[in-house]
NUKOL-97090 format. One record per residue (C-alpha): residue number from 0; residue in three letters; chain; x, y, z. Coordinates in pm, whole numbers, plus 50000, padded with zeros to 5 digits. Each point is the difference from the previous one (the first is absolute). Layout:
<sites>
 drendren selo torpa    px    py    pz
      NUM  Ala     A     X     Y     Z
...
</sites>
This chain:
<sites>
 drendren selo torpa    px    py    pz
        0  Unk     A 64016 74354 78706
        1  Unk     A 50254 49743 49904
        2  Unk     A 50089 49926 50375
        3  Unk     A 49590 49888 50034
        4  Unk     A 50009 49823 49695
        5  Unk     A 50279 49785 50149
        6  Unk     A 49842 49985 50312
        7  Unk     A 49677 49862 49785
        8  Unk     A 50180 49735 49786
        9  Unk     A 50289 49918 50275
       10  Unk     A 50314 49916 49889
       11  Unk     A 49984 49637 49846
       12  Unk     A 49741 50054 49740
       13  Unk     A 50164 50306 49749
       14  Unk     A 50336 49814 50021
       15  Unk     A 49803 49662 49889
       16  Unk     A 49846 50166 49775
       17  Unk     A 50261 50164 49844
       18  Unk     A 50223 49642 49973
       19  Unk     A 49697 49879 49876
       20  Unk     A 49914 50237 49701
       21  Unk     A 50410 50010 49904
       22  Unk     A 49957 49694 49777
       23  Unk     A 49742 50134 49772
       24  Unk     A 50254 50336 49909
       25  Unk     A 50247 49714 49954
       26  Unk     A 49864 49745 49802
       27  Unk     A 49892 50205 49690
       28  Unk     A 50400 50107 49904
       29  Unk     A 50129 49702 50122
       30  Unk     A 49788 49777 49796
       31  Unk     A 50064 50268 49676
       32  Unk     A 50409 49918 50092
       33  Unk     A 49998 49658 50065
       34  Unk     A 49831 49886 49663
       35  Unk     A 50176 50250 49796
       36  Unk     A 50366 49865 50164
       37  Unk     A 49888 49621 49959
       38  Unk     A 49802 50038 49668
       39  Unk     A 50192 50274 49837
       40  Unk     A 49683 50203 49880
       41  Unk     A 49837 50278 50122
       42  Unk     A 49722 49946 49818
       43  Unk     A 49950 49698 50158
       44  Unk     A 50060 50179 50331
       45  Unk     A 49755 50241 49926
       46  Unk     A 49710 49725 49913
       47  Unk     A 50115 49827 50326
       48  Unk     A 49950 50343 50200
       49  Unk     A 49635 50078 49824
       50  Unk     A 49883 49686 50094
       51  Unk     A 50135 50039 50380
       52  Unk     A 49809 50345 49984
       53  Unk     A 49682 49852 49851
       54  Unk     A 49977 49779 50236
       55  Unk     A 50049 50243 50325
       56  Unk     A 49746 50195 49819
       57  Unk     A 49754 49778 49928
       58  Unk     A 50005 49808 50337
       59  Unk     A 50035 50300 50252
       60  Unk     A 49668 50085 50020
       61  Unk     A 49840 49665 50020
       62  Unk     A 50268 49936 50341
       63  Unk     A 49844 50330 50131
       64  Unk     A 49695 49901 49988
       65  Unk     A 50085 49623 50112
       66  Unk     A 50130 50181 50325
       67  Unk     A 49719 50259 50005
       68  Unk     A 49764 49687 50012
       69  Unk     A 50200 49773 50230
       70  Unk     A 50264 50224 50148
       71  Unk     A 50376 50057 49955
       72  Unk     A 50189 49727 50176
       73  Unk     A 49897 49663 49809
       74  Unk     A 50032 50159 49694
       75  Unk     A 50314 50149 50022
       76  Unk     A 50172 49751 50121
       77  Unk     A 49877 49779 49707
       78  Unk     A 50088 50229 49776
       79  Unk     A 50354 50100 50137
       80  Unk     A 50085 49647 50029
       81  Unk     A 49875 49947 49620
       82  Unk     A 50218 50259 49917
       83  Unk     A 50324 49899 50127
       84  Unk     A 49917 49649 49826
       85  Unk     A 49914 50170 49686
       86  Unk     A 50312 50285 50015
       87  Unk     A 50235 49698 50061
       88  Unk     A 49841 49791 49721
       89  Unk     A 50075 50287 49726
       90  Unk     A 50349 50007 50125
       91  Unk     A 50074 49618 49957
       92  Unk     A 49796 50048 49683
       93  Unk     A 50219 50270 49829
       94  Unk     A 50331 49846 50140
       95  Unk     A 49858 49660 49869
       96  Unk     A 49949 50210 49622
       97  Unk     A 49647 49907 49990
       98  Unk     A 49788 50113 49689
       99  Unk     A 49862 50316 50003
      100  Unk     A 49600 49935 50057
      101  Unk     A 50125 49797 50282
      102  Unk     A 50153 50268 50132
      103  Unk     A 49770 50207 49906
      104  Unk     A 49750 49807 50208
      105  Unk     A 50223 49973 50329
      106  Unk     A 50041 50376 50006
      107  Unk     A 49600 50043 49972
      108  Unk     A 49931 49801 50299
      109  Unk     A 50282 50176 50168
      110  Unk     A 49819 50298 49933
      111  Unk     A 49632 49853 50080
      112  Unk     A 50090 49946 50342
      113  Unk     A 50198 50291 50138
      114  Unk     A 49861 50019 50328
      115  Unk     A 49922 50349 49954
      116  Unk     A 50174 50097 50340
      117  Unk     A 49991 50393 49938
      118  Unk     A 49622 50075 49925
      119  Unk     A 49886 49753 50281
      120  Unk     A 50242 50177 50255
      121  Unk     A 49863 50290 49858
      122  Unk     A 49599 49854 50095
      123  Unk     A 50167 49834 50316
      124  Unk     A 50119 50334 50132
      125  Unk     A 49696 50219 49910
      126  Unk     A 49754 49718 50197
      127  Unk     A 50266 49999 50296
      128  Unk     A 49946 50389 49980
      129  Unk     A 49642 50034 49947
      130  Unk     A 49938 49727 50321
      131  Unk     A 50200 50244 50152
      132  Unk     A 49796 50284 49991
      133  Unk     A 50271 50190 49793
      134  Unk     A 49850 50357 49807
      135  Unk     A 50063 50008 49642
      136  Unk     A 50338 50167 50063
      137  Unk     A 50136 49736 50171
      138  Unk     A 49852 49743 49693
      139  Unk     A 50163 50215 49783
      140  Unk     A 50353 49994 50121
      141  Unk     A 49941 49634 50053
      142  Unk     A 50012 50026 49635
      143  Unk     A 50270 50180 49962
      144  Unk     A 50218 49793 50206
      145  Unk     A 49884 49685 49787
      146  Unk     A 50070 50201 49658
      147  Unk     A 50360 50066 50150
      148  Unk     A 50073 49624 50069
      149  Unk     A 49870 49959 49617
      150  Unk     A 50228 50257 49862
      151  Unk     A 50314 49900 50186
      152  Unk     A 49947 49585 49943
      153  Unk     A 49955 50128 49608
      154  Unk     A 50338 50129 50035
      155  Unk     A 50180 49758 50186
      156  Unk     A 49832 49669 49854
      157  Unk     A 50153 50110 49649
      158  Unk     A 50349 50122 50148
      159  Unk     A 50018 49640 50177
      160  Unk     A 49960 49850 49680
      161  Unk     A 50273 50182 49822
      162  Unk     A 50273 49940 50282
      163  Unk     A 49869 49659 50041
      164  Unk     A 50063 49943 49619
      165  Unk     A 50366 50170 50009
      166  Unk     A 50114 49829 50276
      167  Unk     A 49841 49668 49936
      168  Unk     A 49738 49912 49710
      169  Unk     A 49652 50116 49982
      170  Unk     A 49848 49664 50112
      171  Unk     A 50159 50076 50357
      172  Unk     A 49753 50315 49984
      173  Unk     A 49664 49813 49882
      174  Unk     A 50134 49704 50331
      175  Unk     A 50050 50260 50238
      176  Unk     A 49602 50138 49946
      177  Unk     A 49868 49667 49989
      178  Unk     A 50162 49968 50356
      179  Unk     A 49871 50362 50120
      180  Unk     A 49654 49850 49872
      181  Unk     A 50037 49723 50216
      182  Unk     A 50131 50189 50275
      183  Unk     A 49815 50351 50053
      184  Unk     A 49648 49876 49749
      185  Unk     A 49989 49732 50273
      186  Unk     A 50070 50250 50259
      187  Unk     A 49728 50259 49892
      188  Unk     A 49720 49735 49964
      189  Unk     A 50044 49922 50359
      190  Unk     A 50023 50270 50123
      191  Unk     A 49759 50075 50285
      192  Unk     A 49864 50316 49834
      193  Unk     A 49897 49812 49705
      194  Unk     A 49679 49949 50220
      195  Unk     A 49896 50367 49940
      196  Unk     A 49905 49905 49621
      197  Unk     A 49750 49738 50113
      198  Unk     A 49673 49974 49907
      199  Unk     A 49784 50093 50268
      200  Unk     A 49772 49621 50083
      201  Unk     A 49702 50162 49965
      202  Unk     A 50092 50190 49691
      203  Unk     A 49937 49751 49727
      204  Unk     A 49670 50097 49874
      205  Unk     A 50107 50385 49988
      206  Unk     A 50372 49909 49841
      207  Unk     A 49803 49798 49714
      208  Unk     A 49775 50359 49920
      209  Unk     A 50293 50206 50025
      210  Unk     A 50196 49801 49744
      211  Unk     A 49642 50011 49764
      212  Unk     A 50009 50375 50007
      213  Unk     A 50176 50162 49760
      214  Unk     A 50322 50193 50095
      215  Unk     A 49946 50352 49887
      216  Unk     A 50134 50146 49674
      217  Unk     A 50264 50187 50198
      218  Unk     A 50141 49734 50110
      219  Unk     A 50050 49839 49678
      220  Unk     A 50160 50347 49920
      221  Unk     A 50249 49977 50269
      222  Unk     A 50120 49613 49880
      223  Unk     A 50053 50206 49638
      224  Unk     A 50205 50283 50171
      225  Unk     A 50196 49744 50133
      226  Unk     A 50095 49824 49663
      227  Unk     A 50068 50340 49831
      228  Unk     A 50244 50002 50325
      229  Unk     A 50155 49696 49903
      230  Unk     A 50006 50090 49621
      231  Unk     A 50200 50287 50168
      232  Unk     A 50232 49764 50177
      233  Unk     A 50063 49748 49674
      234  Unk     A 50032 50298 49754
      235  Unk     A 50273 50218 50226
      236  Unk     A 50221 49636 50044
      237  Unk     A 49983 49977 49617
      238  Unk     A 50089 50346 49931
      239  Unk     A 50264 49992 50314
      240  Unk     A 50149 49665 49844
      241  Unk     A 50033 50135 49624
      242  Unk     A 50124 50372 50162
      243  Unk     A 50287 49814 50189
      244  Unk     A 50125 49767 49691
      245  Unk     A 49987 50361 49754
      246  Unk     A 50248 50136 50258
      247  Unk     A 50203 49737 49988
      248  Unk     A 49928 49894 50429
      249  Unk     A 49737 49737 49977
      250  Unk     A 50124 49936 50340
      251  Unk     A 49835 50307 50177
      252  Unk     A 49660 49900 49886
      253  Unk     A 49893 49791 50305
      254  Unk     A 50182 50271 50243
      255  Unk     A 49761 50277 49837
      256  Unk     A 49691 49787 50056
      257  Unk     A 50143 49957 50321
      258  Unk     A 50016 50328 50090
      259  Unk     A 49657 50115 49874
      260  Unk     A 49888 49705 50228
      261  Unk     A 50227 50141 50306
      262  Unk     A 49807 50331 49929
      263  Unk     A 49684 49894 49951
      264  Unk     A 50017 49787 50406
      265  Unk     A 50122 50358 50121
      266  Unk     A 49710 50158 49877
      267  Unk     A 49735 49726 50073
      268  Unk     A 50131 50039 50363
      269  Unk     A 49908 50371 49999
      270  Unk     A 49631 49910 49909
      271  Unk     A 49869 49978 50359
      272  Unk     A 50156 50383 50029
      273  Unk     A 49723 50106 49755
      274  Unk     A 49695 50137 50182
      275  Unk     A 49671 49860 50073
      276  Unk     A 49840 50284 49835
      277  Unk     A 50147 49903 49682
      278  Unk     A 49763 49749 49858
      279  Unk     A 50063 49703 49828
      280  Unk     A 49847 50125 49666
      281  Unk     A 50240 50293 50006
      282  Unk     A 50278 49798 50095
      283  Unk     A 49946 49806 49709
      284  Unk     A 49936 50268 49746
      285  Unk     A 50279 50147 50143
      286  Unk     A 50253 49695 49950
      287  Unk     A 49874 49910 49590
      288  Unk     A 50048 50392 49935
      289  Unk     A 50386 49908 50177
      290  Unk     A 50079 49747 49828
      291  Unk     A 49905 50199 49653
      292  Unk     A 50179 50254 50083
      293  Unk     A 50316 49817 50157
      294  Unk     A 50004 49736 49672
      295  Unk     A 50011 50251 49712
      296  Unk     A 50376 50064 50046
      297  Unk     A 50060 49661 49925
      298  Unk     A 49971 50034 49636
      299  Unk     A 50287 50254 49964
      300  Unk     A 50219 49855 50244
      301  Unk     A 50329 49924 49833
      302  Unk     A 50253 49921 50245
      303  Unk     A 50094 49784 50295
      304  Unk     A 50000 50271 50280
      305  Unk     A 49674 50172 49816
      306  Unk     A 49818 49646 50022
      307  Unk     A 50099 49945 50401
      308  Unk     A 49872 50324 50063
      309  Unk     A 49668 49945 49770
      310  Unk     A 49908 49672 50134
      311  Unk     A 50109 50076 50354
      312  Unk     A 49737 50327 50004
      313  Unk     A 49776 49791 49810
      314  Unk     A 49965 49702 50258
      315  Unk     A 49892 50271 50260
      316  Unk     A 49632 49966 49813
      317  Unk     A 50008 49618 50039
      318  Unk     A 49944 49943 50364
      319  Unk     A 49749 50278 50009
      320  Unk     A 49800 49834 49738
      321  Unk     A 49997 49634 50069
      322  Unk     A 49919 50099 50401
      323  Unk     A 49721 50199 49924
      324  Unk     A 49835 49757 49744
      325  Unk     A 50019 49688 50252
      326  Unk     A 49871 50255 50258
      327  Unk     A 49706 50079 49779
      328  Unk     A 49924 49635 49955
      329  Unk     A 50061 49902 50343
      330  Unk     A 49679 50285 50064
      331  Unk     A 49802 49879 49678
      332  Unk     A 49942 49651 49961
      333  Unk     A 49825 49776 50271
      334  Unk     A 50165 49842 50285
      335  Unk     A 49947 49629 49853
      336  Unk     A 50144 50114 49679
      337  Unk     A 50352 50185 50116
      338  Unk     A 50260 49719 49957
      339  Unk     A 49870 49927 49684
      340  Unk     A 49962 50375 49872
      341  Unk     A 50370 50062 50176
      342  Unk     A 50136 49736 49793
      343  Unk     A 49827 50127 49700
      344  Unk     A 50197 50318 50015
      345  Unk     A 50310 49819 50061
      346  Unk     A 49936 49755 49690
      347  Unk     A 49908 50323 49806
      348  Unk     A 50365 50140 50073
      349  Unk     A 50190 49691 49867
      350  Unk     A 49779 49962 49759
      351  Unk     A 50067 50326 49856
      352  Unk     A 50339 50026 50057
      353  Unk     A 50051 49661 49790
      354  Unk     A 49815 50162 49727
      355  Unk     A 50130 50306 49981
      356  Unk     A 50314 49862 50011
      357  Unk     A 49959 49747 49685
      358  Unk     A 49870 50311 49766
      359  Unk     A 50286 50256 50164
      360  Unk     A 50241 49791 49951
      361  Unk     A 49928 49933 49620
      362  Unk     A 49947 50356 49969
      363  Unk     A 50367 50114 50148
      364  Unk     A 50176 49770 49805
      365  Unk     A 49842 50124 49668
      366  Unk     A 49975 50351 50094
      367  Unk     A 50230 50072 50285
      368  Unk     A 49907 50059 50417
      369  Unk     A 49778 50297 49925
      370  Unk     A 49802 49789 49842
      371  Unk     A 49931 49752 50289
      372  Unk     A 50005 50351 50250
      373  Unk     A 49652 50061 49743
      374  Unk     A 49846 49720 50155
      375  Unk     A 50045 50116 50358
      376  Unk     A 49878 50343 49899
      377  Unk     A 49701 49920 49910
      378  Unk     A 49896 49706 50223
      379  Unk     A 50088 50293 50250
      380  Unk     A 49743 50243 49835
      381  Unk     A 49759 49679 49932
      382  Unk     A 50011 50016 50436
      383  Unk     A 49946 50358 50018
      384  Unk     A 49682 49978 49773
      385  Unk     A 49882 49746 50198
      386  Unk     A 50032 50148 50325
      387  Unk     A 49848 50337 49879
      388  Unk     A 49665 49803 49828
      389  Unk     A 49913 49768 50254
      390  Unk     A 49861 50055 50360
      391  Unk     A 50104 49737 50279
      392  Unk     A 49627 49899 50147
      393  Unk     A 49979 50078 50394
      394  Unk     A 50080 49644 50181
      395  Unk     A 49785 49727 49932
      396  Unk     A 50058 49815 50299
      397  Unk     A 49982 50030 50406
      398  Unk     A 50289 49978 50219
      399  Unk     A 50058 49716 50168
      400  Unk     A 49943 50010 50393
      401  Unk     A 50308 50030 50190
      402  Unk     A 50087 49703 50193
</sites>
């Protein structure tokens, strides 16, 4: 399946894509290091890094739907060049020791206009497919592959950061994504396929009653599974971080997150293994009740080689999850409404992980890692309650005609 899902994108676009989407795993540490090296607080850090999250969060959604409404490749490109400008601006702003609303402000608009490269390669790929012809199976492992390139650019972006930052400063890691921006967010706007996301010409009048109609509760359900994911996400660094520093090898905490991300790819590769048969309802019931099951251990976890083995298992739930929930909205929400409802879900994840992460982290340092582990528990059973009370509507939308 993977060999006709490379045949379907070609070869350019995923590794485009990927450069492209590297920045945004890269930005969020390296702005947290750079302020806290040149302004000596983390608390400042942390303000700096809300506001860069607020900002991604708040904006996404209103790019996807700028690109639902006018297509990818103008928009994009604005945005990726805004980016760079705005990426490089915080770094001559924190090296410059500018106040803190002022940077503050910078890292906001750095987050307002990430050009949200993964979700539209995600709506990119799926109209490429659906054009195509391509069954369900073939959407589906479409997704897959795109959740891979996620989960590996989530652990690479942050593991550039850190060597950048040891071998030079972490400005040299916030400069090299501003010049991926320019590079490979230039690169995907361009590219030919961004043509697959266009409006059809005669489409106007029925794109303006599809965005009039109301998405369907479900799908409003799926954007909340996917910020109980990133509470997951935010919660499990905070209780990683505070495990590491108890046994003395703060060190090792970006290696285990690593891993779990490592393991978490594998598995999201193996998705397009799972039968047809096995519907997307059960694959999702299946994947809350997983990651349940797979988080409890983290709350009596008490030493380094019991938390790589924990979190490793654990990030085999991940993949499943996240797949299956941007497969469910990919089937749910109408055709004129999928970059914006794909960048929802990725909005919901950051927001949620920057959360999760604020309240964790004050947690574990008043009440140790178990405390912040708590947290991922039961945003994990929040997911599994969700998944068991709601029913994903039957699609709302035709397929588009293949061309």
């Amino acid at each position: 399946m993977y060999r006709d899902t490379l045949s379907l994108l070609g070869p350019a676009l995923p590794a485009v894509s990927f450069l492209g989407r590297l920045p945004t795993a890269m930005c969020q540490l390296g702005s947290l290091l750079l302020v806290a090296e040149t302004s000596g607080s983390l608390a400042t850090a942390g303000l700096v890094g809300g506001a860069l999250a607020a900002g991604q969060t708040v904006a996404g959604p209103v790019l996807g739907r700028l690109t639902d409404r006018h297509g990818q490749r103008g928009v994009v490109l604005a945005a990726s060049l805004a980016n760079a400008l705005a990426v490089t601006g915080l770094v001559l702003a924190a090296l410059t020791h500018a106040p803190t609303a002022w940077l503050m402000a910078v890292a906001a608009l750095s987050g307002a206009t990430v050009p949200q490269v993964g979700p539209l390669a995600r709506t990119r790929s799926v109209a490429l497919a659906r054009r195509s012809g391509a069954d369900d199976r073939l959407v589906g492992t479409v997704l897959s592959f795109e959740g891979t390139l996620d989960e590996v650019s989530f652990v690479l972006g942050p593991a550039f950061v850190g060597l950048a930052a040891a071998l030079a400063h972490p400005a040299a890691a916030l400069l090299l994504a501003a010049l991926l921006l320019t590079v490979f967010g230039t690169a995907f706007a361009l590219h030919p396929s961004a043509r697959a996301t266009l409006p059809e010409p005669d489409a106007s009048t029925r794109t303006g009653a599809a965005e009039r109609t109301r998405l369907p509760g479900s799908a409003y359900a799926l954007r909340g599974a996917m910020v109980l994911q990133g509470a997951m996400f935010g919660a499990s660094q905070a209780g990683i971080t505070a495990l590491t520093e108890e046994l003395g090898a703060p060190a090792q905490a970006g290696l285990v997150y690593a891993a779990m991300g490592v393991m978490s790819a594998a598995v999201g590769l193996s998705m397009a293994a799972v039968p047809a048969r096995i519907g997307l309802m059960t694959r999702w019931r299946a994947a809350t009740a997983a990651l349940v099951v797979l988080s409890v251990p983290l709350l009596s976890v008490g030493s380094l080689g019991a938390l790589y083995a924990v979190v490793v298992v654990l990030g085999a739930a991940y993949a499943p999850h996240l797949i299956t929930v941007f497969g469910l909205t990919e089937r749910t929400v109408p055709a004129a409404r999928l970059a914006e409802s794909m960048a929802f879900l990725t909005s919901g994840v950051v927001a949620g992980q920057a959360l999760a992460l604020a309240v964790s982290g004050r947690l574990a340092e008043g009440h140790g890692a178990p405390a912040a582990f708590a947290v991922a528990v039961g945003a994990a059973v929040a997911c599994a309650v969700l998944s068991w009370t709601v029913w994903v509507a039957a699609p709302v939308r035709d397929l588009r005609p293949v061309a």
